[in-house]
PDB file with SEQRES, HELIX, SHEET and CRYST1 records, atoms N, CA, C and O in Angstrom:
SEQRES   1 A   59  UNK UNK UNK UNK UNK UNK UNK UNK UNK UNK UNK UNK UNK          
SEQRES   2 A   59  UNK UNK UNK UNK UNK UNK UNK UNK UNK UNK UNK UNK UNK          
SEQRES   3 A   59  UNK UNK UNK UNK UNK UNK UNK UNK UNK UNK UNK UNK UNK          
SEQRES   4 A   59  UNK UNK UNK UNK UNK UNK UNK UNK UNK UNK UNK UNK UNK          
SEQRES   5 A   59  UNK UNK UNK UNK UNK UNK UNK                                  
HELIX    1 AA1 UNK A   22  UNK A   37  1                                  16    
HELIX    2 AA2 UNK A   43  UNK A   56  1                                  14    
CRYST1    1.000    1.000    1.000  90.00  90.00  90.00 P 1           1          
ATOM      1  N   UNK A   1     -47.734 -18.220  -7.983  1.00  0.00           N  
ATOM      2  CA  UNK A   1     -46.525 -17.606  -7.520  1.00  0.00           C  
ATOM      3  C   UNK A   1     -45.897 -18.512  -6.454  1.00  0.00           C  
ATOM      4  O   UNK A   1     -46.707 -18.852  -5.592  1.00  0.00           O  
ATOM      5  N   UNK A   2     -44.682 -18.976  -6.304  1.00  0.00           N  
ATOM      6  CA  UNK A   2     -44.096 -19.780  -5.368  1.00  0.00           C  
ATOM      7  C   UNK A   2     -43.458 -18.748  -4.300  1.00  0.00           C  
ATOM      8  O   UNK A   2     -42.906 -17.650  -4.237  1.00  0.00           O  
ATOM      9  N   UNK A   3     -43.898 -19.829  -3.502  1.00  0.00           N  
ATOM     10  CA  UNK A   3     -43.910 -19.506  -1.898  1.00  0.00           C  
ATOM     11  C   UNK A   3     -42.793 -19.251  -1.412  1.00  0.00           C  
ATOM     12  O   UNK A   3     -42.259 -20.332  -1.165  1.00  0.00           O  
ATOM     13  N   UNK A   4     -41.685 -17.845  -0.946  1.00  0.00           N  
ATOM     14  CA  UNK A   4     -40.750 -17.807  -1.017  1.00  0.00           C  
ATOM     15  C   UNK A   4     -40.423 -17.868   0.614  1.00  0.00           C  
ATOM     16  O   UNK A   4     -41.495 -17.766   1.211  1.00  0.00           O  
ATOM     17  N   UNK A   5     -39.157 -18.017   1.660  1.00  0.00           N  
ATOM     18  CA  UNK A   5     -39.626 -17.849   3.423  1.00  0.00           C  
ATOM     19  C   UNK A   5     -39.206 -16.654   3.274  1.00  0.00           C  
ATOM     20  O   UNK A   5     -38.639 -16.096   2.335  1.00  0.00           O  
ATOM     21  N   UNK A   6     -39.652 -16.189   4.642  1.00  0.00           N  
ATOM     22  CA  UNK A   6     -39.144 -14.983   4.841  1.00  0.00           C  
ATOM     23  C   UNK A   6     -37.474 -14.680   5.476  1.00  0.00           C  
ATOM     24  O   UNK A   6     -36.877 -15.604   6.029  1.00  0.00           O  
ATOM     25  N   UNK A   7     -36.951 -13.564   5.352  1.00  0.00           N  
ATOM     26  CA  UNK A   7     -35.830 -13.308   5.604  1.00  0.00           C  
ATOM     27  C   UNK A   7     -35.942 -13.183   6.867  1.00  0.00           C  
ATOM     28  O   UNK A   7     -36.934 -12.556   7.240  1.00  0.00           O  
ATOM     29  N   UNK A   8     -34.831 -13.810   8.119  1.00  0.00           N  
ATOM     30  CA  UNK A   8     -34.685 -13.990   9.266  1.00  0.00           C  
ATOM     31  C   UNK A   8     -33.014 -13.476   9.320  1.00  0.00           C  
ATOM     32  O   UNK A   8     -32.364 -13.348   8.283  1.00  0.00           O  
ATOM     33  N   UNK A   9     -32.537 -13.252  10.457  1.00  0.00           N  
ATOM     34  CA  UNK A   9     -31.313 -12.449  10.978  1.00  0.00           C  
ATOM     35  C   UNK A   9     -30.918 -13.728  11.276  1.00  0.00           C  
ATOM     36  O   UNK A   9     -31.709 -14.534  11.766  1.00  0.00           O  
ATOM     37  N   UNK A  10     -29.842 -13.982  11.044  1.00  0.00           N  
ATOM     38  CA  UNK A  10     -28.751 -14.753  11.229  1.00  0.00           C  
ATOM     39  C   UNK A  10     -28.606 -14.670  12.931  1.00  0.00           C  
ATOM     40  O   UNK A  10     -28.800 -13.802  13.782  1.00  0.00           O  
ATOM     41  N   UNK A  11     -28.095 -16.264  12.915  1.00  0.00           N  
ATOM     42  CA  UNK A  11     -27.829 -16.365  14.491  1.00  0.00           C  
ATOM     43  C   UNK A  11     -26.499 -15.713  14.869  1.00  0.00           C  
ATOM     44  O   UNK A  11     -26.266 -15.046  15.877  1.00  0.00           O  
ATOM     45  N   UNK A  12     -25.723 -16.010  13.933  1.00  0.00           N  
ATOM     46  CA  UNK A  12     -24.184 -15.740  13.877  1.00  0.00           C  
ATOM     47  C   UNK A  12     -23.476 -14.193  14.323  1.00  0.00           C  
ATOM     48  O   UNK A  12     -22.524 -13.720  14.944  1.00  0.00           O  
ATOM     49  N   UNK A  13     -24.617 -13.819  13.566  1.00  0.00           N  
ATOM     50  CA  UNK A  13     -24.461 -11.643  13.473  1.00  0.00           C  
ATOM     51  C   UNK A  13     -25.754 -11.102  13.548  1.00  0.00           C  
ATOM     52  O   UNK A  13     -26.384 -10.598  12.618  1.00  0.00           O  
ATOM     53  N   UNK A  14     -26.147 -11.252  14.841  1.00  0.00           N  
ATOM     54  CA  UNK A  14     -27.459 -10.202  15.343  1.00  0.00           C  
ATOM     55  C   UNK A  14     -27.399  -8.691  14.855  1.00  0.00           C  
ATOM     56  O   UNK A  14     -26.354  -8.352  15.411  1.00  0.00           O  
ATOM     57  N   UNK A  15     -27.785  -7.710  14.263  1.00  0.00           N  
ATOM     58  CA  UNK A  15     -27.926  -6.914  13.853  1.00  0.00           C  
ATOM     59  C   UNK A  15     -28.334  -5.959  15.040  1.00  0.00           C  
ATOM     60  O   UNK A  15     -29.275  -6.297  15.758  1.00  0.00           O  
ATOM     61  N   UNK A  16     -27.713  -4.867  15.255  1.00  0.00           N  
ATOM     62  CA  UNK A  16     -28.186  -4.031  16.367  1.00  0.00           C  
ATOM     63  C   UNK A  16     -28.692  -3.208  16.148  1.00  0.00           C  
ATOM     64  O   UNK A  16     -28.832  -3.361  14.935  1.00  0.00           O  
ATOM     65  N   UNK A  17     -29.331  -1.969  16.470  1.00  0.00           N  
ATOM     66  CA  UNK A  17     -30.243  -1.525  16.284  1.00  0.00           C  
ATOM     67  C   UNK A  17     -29.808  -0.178  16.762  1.00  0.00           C  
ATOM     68  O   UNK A  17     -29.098  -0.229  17.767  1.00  0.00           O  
ATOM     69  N   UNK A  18     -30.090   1.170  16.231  1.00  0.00           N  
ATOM     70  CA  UNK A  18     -29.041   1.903  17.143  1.00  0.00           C  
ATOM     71  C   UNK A  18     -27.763   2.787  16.408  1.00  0.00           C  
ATOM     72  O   UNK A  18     -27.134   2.522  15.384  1.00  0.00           O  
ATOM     73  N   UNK A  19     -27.647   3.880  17.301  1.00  0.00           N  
ATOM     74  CA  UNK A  19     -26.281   4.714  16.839  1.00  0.00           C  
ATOM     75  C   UNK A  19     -25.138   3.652  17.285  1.00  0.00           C  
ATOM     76  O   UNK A  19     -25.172   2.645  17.992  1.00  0.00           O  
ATOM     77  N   UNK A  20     -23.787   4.521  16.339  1.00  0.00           N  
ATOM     78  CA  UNK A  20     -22.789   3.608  16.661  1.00  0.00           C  
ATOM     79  C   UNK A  20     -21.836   4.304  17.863  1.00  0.00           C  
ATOM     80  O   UNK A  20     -21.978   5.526  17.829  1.00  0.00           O  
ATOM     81  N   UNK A  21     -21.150   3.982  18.639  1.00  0.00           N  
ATOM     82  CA  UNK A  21     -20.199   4.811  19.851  1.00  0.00           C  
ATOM     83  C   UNK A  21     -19.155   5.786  18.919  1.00  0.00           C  
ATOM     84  O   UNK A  21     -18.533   5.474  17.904  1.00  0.00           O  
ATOM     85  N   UNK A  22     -19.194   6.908  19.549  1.00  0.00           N  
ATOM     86  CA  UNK A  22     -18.525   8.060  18.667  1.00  0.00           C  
ATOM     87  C   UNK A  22     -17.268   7.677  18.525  1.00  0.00           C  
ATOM     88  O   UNK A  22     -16.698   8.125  17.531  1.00  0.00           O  
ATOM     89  N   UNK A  23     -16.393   6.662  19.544  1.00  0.00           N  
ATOM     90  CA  UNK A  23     -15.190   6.215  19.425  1.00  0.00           C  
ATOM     91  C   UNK A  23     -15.011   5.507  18.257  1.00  0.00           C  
ATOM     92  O   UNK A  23     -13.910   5.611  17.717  1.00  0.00           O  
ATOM     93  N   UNK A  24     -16.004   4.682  17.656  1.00  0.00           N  
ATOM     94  CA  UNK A  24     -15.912   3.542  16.793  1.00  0.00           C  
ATOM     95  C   UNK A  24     -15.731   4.324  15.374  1.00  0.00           C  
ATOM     96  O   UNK A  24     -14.919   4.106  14.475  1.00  0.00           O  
ATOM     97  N   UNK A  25     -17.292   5.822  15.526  1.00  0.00           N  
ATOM     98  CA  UNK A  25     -16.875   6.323  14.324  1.00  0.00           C  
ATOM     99  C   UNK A  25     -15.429   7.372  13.858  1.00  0.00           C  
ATOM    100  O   UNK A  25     -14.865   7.793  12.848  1.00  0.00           O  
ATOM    101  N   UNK A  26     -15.321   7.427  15.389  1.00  0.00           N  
ATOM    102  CA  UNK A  26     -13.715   8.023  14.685  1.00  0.00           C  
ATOM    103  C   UNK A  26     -12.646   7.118  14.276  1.00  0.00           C  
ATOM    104  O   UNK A  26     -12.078   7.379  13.215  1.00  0.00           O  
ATOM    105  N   UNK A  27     -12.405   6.446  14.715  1.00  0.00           N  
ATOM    106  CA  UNK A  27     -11.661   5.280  14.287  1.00  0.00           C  
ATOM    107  C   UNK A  27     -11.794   4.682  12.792  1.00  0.00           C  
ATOM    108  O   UNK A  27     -11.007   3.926  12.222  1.00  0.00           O  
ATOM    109  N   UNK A  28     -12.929   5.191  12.343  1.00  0.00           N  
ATOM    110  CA  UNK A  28     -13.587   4.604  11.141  1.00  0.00           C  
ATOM    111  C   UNK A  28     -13.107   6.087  10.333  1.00  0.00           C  
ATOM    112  O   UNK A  28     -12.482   6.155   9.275  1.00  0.00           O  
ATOM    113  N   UNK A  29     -13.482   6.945  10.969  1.00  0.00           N  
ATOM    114  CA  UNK A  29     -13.291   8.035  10.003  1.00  0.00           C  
ATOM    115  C   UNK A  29     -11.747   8.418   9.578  1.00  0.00           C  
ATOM    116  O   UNK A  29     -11.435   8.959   8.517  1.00  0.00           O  
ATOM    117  N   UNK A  30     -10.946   8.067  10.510  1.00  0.00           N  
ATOM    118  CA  UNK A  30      -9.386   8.617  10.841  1.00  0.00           C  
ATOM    119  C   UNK A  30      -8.441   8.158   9.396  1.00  0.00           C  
ATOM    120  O   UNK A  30      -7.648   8.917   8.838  1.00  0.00           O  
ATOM    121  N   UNK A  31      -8.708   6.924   9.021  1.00  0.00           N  
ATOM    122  CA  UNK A  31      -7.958   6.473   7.769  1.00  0.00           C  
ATOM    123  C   UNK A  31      -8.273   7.482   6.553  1.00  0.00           C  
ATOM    124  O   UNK A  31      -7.343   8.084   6.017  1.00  0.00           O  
ATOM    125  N   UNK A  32      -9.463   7.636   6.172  1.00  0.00           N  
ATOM    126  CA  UNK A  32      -9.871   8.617   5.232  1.00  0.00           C  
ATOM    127  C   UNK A  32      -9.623  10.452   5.485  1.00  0.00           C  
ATOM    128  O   UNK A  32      -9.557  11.286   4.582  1.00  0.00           O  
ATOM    129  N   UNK A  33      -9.549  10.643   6.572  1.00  0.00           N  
ATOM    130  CA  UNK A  33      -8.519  11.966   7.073  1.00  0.00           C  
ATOM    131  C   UNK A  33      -7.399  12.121   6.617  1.00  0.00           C  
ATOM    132  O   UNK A  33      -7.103  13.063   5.882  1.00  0.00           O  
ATOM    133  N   UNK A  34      -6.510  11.109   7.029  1.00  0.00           N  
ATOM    134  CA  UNK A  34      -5.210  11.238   6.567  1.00  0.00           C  
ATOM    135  C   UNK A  34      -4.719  10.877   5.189  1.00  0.00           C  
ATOM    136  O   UNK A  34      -3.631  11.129   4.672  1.00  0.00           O  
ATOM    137  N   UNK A  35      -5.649  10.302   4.761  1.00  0.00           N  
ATOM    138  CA  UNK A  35      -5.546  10.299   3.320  1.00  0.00           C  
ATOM    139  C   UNK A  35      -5.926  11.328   2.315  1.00  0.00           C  
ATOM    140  O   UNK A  35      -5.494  11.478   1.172  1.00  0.00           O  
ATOM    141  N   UNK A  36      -7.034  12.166   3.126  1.00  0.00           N  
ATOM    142  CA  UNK A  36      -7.489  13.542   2.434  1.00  0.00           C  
ATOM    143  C   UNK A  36      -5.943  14.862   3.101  1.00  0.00           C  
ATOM    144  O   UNK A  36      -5.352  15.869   2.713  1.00  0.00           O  
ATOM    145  N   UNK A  37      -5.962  14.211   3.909  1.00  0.00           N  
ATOM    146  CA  UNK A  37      -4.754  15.445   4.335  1.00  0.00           C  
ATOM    147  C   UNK A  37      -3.563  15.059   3.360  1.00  0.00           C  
ATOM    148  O   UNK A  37      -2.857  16.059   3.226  1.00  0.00           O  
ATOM    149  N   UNK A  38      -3.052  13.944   2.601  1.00  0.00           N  
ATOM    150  CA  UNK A  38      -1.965  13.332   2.179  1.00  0.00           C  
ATOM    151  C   UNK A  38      -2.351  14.035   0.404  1.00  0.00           C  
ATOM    152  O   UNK A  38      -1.430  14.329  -0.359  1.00  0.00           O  
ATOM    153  N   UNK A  39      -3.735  14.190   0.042  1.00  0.00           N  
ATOM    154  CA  UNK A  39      -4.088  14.330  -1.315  1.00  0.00           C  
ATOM    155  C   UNK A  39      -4.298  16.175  -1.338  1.00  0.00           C  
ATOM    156  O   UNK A  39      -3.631  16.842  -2.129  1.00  0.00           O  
ATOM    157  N   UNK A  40      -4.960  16.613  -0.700  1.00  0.00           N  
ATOM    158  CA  UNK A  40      -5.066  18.013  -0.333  1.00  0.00           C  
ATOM    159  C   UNK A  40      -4.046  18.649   0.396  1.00  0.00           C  
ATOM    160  O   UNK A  40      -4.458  19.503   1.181  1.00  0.00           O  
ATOM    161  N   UNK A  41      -2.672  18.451   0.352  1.00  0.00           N  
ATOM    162  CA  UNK A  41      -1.572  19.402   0.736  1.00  0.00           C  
ATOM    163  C   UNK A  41      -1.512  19.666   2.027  1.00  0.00           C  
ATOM    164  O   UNK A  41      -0.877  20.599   2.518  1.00  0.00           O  
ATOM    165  N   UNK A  42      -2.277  18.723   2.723  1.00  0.00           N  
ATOM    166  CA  UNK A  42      -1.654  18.777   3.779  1.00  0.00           C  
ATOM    167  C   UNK A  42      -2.160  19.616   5.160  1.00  0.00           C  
ATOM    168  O   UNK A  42      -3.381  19.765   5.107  1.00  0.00           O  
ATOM    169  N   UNK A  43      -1.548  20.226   6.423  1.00  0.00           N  
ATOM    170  CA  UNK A  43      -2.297  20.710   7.285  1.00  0.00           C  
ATOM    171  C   UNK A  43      -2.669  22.528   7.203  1.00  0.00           C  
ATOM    172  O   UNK A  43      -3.330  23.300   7.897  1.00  0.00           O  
ATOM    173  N   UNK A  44      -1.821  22.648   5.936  1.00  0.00           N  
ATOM    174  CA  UNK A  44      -2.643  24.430   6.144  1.00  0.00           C  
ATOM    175  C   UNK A  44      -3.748  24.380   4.956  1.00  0.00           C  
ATOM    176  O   UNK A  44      -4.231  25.444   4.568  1.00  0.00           O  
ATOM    177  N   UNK A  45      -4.157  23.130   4.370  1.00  0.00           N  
ATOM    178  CA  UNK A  45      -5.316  23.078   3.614  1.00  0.00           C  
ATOM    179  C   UNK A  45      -6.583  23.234   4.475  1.00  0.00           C  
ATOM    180  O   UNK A  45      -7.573  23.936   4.264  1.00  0.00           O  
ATOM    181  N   UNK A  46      -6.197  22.080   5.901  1.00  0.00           N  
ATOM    182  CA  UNK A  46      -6.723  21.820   6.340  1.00  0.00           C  
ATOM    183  C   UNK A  46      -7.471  23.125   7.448  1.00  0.00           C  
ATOM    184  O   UNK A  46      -8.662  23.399   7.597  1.00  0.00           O  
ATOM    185  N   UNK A  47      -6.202  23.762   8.121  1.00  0.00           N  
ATOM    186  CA  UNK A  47      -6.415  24.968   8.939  1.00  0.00           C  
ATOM    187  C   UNK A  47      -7.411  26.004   7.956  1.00  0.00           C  
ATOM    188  O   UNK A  47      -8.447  26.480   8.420  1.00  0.00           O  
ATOM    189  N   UNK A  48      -6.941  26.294   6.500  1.00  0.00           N  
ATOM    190  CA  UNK A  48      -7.846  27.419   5.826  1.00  0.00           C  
ATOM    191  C   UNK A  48      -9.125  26.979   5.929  1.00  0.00           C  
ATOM    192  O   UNK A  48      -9.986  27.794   6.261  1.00  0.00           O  
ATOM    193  N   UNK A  49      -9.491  25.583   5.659  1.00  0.00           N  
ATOM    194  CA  UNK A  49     -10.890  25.168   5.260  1.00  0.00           C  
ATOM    195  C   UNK A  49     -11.295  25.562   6.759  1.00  0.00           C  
ATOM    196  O   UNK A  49     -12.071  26.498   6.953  1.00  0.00           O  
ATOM    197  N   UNK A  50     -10.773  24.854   7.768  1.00  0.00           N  
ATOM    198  CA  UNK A  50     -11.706  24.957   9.131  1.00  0.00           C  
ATOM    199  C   UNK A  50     -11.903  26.436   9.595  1.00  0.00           C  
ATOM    200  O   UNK A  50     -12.989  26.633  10.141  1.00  0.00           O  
ATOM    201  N   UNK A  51     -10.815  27.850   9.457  1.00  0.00           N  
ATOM    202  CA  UNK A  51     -11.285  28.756   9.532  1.00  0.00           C  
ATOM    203  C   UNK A  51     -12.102  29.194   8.737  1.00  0.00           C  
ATOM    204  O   UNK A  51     -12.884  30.036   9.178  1.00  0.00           O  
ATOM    205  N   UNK A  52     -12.220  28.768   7.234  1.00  0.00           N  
ATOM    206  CA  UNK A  52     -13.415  29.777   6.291  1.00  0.00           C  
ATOM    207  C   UNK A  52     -15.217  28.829   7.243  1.00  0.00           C  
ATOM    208  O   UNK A  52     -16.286  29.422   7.388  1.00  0.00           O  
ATOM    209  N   UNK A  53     -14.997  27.646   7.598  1.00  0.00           N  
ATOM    210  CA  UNK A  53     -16.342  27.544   8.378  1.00  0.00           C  
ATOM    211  C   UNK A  53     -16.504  27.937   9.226  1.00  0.00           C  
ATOM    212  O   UNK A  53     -17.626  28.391   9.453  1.00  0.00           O  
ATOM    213  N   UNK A  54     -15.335  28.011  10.350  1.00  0.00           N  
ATOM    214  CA  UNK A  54     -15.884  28.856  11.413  1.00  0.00           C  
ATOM    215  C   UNK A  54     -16.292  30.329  11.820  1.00  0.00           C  
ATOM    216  O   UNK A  54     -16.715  30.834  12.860  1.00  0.00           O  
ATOM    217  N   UNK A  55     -15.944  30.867  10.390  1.00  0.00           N  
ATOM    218  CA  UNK A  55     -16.044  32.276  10.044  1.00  0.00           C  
ATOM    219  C   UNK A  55     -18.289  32.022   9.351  1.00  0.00           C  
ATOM    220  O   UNK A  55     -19.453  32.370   9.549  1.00  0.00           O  
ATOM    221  N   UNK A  56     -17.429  31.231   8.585  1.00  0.00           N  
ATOM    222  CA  UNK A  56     -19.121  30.940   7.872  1.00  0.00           C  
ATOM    223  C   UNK A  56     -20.340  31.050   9.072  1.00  0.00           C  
ATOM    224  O   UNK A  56     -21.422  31.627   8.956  1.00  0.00           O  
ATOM    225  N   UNK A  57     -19.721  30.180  10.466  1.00  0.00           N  
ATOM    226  CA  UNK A  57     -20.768  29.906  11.399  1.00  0.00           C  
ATOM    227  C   UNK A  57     -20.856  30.780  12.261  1.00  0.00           C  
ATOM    228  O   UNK A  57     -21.749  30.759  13.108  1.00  0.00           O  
ATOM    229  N   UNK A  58     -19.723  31.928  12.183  1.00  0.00           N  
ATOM    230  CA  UNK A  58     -20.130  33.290  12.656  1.00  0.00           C  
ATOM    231  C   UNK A  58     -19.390  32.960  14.261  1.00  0.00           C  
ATOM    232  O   UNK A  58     -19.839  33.347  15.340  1.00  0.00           O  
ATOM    233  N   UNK A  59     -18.386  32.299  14.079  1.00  0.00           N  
ATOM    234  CA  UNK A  59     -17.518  31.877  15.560  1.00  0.00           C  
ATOM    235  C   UNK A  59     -15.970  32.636  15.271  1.00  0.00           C  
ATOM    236  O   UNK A  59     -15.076  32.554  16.112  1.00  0.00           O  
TER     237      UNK A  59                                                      
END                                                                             
C-alpha cells in the first residue's frame, strides 16, 4: 500500500475551532429571509407562522 502524508491545515486559512458570533450568523441568515418572505407572500405569512408557534410554545 503506498504511503500517503497526512492532511495538515493550511497556513493560509487556519481553521477555528468554535461557535460562530451570532452577528455573523445573522448576516448569513438575512439573505435567505427575505427571499423566503419574497416566495411565501410576504409579512402576514410570516406574522401567522410566528403566532401558530408561539401559541404551540404555550406563550
Amino acid at each position: 500500500m503506498a504511503y500517503t502524508a497526512p492532511r495538515t491545515r493550511t497556513a493560509l486559512r487556519p481553521r477555528r475551532d468554535g461557535r460562530r458570533h451570532p452577528l455573523v450568523a445573522t448576516l448569513m441568515a438575512l439573505p435567505l429571509a427575505a427571499l423566503l418572505l419574497l416566495v411565501f407572500d410576504g409579512w402576514e405569512t410570516v406574522a401567522t407562522q410566528a403566532s401558530s408557534v408561539g401559541v404551540m410554545l404555550g406563550r
